[in-house]
C-alpha positions as CSV (number, residue, x, y, z in Angstrom):
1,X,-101.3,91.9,71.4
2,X,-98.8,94.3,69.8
3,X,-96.2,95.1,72.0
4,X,-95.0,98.4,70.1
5,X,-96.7,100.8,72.6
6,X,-97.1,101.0,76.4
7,X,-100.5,101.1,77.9
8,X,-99.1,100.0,81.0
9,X,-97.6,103.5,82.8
10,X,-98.8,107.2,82.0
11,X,-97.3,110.9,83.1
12,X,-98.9,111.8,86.2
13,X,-102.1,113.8,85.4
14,X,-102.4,115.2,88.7
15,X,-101.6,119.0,89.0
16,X,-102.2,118.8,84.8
17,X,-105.0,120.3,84.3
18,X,-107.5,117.0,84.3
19,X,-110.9,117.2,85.2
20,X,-111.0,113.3,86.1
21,X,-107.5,113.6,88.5
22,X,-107.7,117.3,90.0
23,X,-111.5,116.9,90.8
24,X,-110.2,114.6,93.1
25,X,-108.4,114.3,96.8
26,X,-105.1,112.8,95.9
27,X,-105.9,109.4,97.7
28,X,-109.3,108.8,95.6
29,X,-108.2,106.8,92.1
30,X,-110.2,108.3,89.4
31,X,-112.5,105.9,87.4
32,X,-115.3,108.1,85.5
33,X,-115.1,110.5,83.3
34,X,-114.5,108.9,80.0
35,X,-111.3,110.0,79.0
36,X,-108.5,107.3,79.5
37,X,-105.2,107.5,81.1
38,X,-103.0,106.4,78.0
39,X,-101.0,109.0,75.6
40,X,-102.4,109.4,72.4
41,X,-100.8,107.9,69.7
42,X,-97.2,109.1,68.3
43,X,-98.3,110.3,65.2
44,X,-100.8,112.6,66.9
45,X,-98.3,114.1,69.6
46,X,-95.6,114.6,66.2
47,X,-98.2,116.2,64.5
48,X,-99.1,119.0,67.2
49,X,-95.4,119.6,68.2
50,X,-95.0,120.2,64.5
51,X,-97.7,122.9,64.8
52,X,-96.5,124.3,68.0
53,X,-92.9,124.6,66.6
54,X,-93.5,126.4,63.7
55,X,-95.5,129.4,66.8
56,X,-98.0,131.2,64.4
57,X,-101.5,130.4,65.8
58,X,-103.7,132.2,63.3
59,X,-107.1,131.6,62.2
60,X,-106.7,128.1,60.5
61,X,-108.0,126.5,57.1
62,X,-108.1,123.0,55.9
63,X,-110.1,123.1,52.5
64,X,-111.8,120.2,52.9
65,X,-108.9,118.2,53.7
66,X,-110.4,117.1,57.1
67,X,-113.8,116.1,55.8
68,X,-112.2,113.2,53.0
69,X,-110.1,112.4,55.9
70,X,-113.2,111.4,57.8
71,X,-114.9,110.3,55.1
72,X,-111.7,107.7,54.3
73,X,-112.3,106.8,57.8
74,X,-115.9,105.7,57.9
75,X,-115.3,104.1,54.8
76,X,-112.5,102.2,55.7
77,X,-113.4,101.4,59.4
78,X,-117.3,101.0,59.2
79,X,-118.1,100.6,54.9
80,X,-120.1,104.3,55.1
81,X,-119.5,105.6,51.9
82,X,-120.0,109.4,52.9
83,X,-119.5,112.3,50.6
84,X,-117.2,114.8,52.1
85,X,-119.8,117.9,51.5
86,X,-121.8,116.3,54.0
87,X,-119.6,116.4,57.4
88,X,-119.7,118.8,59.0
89,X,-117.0,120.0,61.3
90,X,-117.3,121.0,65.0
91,X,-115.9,121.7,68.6
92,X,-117.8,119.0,70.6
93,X,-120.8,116.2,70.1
94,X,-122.6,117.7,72.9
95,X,-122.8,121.1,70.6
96,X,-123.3,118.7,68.0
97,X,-126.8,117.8,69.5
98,X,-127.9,120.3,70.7
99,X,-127.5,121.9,67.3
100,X,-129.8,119.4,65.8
101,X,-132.5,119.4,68.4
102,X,-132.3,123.1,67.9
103,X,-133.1,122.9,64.0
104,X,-135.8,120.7,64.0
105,X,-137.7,121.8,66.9
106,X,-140.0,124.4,68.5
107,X,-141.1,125.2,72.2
108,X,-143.4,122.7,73.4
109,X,-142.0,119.9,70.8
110,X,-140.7,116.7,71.8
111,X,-137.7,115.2,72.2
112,X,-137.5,111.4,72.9
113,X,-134.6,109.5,74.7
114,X,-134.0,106.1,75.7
115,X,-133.0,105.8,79.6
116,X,-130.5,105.5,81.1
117,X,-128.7,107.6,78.9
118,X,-125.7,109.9,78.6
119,X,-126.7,113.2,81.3
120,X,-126.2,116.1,78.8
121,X,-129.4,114.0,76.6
122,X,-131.5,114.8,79.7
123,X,-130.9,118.5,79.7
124,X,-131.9,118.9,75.8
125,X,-135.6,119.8,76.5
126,X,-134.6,122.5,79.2
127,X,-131.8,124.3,76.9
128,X,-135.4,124.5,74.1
129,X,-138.6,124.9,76.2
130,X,-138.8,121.0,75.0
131,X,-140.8,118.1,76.6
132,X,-138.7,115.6,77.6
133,X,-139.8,112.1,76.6
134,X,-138.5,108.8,77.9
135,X,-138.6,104.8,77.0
136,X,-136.9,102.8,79.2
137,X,-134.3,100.3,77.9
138,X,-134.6,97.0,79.3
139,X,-132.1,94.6,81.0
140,X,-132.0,90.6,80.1
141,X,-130.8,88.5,82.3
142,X,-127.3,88.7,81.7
143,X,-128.0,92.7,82.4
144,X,-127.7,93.5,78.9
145,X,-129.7,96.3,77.6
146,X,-132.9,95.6,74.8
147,X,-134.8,97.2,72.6
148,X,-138.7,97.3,73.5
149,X,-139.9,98.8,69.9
150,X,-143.8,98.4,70.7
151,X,-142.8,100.7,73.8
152,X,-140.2,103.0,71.8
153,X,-143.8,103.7,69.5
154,X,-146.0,104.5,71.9
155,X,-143.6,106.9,73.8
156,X,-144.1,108.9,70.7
157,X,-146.9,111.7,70.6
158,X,-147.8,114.2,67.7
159,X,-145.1,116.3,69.0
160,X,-142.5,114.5,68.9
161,X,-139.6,115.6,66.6
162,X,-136.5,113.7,67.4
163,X,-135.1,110.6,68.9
164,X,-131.3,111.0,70.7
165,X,-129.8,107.4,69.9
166,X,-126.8,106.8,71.3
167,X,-124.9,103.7,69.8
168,X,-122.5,102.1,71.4
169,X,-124.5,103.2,73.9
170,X,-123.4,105.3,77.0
171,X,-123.5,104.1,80.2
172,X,-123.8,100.2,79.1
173,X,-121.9,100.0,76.7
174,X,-124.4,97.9,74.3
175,X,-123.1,97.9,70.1
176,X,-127.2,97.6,69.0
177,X,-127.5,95.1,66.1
178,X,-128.6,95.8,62.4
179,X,-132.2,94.3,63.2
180,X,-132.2,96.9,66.3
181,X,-131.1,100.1,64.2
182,X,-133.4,99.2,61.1
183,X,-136.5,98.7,64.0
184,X,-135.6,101.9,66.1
185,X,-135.7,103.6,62.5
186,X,-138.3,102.4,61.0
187,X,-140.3,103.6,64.3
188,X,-139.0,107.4,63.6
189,X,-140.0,107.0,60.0
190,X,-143.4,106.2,60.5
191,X,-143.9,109.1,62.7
192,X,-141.6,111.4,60.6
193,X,-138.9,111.9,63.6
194,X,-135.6,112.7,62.9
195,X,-132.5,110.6,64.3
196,X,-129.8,112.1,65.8
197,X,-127.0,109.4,66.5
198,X,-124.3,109.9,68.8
199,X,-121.8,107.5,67.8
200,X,-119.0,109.2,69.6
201,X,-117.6,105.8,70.7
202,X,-117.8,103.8,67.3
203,X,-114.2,103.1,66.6
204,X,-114.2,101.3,70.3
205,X,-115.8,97.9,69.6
206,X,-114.8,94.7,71.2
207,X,-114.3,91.2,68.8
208,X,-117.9,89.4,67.8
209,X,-119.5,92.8,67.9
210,X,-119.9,95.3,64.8
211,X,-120.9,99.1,65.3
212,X,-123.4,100.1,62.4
213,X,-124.1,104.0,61.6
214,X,-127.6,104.2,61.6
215,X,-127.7,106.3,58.3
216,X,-125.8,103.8,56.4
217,X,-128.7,101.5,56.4
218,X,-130.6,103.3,53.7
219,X,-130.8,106.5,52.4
220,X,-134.4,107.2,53.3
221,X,-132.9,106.8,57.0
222,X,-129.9,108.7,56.1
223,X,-132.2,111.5,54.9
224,X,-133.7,111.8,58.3
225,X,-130.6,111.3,60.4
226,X,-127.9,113.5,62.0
227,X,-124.8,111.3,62.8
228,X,-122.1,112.7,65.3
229,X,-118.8,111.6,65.7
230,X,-115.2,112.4,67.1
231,X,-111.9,110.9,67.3
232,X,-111.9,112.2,71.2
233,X,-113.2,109.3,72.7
234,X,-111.1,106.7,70.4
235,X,-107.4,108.5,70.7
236,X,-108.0,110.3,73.5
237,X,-108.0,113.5,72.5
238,X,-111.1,115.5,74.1
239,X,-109.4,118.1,75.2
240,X,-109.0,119.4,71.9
241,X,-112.5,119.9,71.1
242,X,-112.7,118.3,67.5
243,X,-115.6,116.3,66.4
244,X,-118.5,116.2,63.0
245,X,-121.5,115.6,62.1
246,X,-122.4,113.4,59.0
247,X,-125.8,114.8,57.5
248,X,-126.2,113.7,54.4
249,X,-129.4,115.4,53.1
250,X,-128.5,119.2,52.1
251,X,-131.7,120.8,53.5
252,X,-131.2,119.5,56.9
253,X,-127.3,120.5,56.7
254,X,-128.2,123.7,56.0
255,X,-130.9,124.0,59.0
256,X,-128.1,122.2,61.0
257,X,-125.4,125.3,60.0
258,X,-127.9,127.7,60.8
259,X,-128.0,126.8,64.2
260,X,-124.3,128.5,65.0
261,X,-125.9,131.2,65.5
262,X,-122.0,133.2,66.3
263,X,-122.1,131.0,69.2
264,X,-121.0,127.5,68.0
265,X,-117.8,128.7,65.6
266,X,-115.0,126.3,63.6
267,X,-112.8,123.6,65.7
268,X,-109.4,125.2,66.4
269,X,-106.3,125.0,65.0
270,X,-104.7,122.0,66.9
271,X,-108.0,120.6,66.9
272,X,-108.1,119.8,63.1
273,X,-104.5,119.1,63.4
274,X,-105.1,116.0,66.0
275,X,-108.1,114.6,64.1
276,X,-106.2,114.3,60.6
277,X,-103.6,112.8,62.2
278,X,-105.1,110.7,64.5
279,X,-108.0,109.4,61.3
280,X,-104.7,109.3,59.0
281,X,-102.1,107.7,61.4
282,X,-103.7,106.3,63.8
283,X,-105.1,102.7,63.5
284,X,-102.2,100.9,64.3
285,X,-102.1,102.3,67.8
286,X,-106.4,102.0,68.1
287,X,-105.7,97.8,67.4
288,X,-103.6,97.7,70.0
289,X,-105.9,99.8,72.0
290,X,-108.7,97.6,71.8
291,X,-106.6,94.3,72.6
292,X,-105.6,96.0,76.0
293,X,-109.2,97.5,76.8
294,X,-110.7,94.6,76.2
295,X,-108.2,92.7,78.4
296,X,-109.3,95.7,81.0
297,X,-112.6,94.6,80.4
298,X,-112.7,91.2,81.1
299,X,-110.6,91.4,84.1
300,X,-113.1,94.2,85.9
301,X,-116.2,91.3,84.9
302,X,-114.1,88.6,86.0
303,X,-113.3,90.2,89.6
304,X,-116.5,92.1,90.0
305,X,-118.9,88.8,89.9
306,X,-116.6,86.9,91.2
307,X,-115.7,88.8,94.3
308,X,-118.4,91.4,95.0
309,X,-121.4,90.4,96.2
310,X,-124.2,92.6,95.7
311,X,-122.3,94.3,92.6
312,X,-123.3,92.8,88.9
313,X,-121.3,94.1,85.9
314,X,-122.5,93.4,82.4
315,X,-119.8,93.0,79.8
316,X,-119.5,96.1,77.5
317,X,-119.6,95.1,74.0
318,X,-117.6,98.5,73.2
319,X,-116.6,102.2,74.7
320,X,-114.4,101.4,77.9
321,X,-117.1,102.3,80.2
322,X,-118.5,99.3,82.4
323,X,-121.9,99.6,83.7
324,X,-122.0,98.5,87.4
325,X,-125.3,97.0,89.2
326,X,-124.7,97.9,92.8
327,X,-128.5,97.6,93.9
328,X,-127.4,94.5,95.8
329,X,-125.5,97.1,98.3
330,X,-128.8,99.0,99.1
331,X,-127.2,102.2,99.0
332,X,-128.8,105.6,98.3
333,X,-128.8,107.2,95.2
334,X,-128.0,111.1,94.5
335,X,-128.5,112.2,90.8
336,X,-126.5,115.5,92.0
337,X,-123.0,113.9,92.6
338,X,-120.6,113.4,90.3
339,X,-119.3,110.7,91.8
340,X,-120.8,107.4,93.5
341,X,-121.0,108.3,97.3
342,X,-120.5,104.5,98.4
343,X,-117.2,103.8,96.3
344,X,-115.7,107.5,96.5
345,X,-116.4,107.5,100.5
346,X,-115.5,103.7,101.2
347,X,-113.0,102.5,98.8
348,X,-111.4,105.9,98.0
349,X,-112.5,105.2,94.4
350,X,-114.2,107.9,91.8
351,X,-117.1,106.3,90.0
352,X,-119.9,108.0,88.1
353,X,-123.2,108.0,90.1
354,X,-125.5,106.0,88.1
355,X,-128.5,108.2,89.2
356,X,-126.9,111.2,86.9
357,X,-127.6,108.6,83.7
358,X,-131.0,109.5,84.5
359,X,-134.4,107.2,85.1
360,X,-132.8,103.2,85.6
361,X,-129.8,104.7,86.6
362,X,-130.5,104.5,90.4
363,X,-128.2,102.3,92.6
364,X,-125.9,101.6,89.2
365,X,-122.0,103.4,88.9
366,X,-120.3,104.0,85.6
367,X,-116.8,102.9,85.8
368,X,-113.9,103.8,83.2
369,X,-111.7,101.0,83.0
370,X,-109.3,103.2,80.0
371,X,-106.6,102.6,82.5
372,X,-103.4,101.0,82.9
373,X,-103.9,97.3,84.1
374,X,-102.1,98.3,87.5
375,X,-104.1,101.0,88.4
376,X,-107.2,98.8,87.6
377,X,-106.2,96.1,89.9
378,X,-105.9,98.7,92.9
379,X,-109.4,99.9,91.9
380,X,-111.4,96.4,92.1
381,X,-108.8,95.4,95.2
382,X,-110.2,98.4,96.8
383,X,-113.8,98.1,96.0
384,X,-113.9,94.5,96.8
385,X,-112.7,95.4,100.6
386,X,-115.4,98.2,100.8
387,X,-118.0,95.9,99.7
388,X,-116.9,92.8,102.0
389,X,-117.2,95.0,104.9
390,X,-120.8,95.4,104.5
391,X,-121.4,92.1,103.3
């Protein structure tokens, strides 16, 4: 592992405007929302003091330096040769989807999602007069998630205008194979639904696994897909509001843009100026990222199935989100609470209630483990004393 930046110790966050700390009593150690607890990289913090130093905060342009940035990226970190006219720039992925389900849809349409699944997904249908419909991923053994394709097909109805994909996928953390994309899209192509991929944690992908945009497979799939993306999640940067879609076919761009509507406007200033840095800059800093997460990762599997009964954690294959089986503790779910009533009120420990993920999710938490080492190890320590005591 490179040893040219510390992931080990962070600023205190507490009292700094952070949802996941000041959401919090100051004896709970925050584990869930997924933003991580390291500083972004050098090149990115230069970068904005530059544009703070120089004080004139005006209405910014970029030409379409930003877009070839991106495109370098995908190009260079995932072989998606993507013209620049085709990104699109925006202030957040969740915008970025509802945009799309927007464009292609009517009242009573559907919109399909596998479960469990990010929460903003599940509130889609309500924000559109949409029916919300649902195929349940299944766990193997190993309590990895699958693909069932004959049941993604018959979850589809007439109505039915447009799957939300979410690869890697959030909570589990699942990188879907090039067999699972090219089925899921040959479903939606049969019945003439358009993909909208959020592939917000692409860049975070752990060795013997391979992320795959789902519109590079072809370009009859990449005519009917809408790709979202974000350096946020990858160099921790979501505070700054800076993300894209990729949307390759011009008609459905334009449908796509229409959607603003004077309510969904350009990224900001610092915005663009973290995102160039960070896609120009920063993958140097990202390699030594993932040696450290994944070293995150395998100590929270190691010491969960080792030492909790009644908890099961599947290993991610990317994102730093683990996705925690707790339905040995035969505790009560509550798809209200942001956090994981057993863990916050026993262990003192912030974990995402599973339940919020949506149908599947029930007696499951979502824990971040984009944390120094340290802090980790107090986390499981304190989670395996609040399960022995009920064990």
């Amino acid at each position: 592992m490179s040893t040219a930046y510390n992931f080990d110790t962070f600023p205190t966050r507490r009292g700094n405007h952070s949802v996941k700390w000041d959401m919090t009593d100051p004896d709970v150690l925050p584990l869930w929302v997924a933003d991580m607890d390291f500083q972004s990289p050098p090149e990115v913090i230069e970068a904005l003091e530059k544009a703070v130093r120089h004080g004139i905060f005006g209405y910014p342009y970029f030409g379409t330096e930003v877009q070839e940035t991106i495109a370098a990226w995908l190009a260079k970190r995932h072989q998606w040769e993507v013209d620049p006219e085709a990104i699109v720039l925006l202030p957040g992925v969740v915008a970025g989807f509802n945009m799309a389900a927007s464009a292609v849809t009517q009242p009573g349409d559907g919109v399909l999602v596998q479960t469990p699944t990010y929460g903003p997904f599940l509130k889609v249908s309500g924000h559109f007069g949409l029916v919300q419909q649902e195929v349940a991923l299944q766990a193997d053994e190993a309590g990895q998630y699958q693909i069932d394709l004959d049941a993604l097909e018959a979850a589809i109805t007439p109505e039915t205008r447009i799957f939300m994909l979410c690869n890697p996928q959030n909570p589990s953390g699942r990188v879907f194979s090039k067999a699972e994309l090219e089925g899921m899209a040959e479903v939606c192509l049969r019945h003439n639904v358009l993909i909208c991929s959020d592939e917000i944690h692409s860049d975070l992908i752990y060795r013997g696994h391979k992320h795959i945009p789902v519109a590079s497979l072809d370009e009859e799939i990449a005519a009917h897909t809408i790709t979202l993306l974000a350096p946020s999640k990858t160099f921790n940067i979501a505070g700054l509001q800076a993300s894209a879609a990729v949307i390759e076919n011009a008609e459905l761009r334009a449908q796509f843009e229409g959607e603003r509507k004077g309510m969904v406007e350009w990224v900001n200033l610092l915005g663009m100026v973290a995102m160039q840095a960070a896609y120009t800059h920063g993958e140097p800093w990202l390699e030594a990222l993932l040696d450290y997460l994944e070293a995150n990762r395998d100590l929270a599997a190691d010491f969960i199935n080792q030492h909790m009964p009644g908890v099961q954690m599947a290993v991610p294959q990317g994102t730093y989100l683990a996705w925690l089986n707790c339905r040995g503790l035969h505790q009560p779910a509550d798809p209200e609470a942001h956090f994981n009533p057993f863990f916050l009120e026993h262990a003192k420990v912030a974990l995402n209630e599973g339940a919020w993920f949506g149908a599947g999710g029930e007696g499951f938490a979502r824990l971040n483990f984009g944390c120094p080492r340290p802090l980790l190890q107090e986390a499981l320590e304190r989670m395996e004393k609040a399960v022995g005591a009920i064990s």
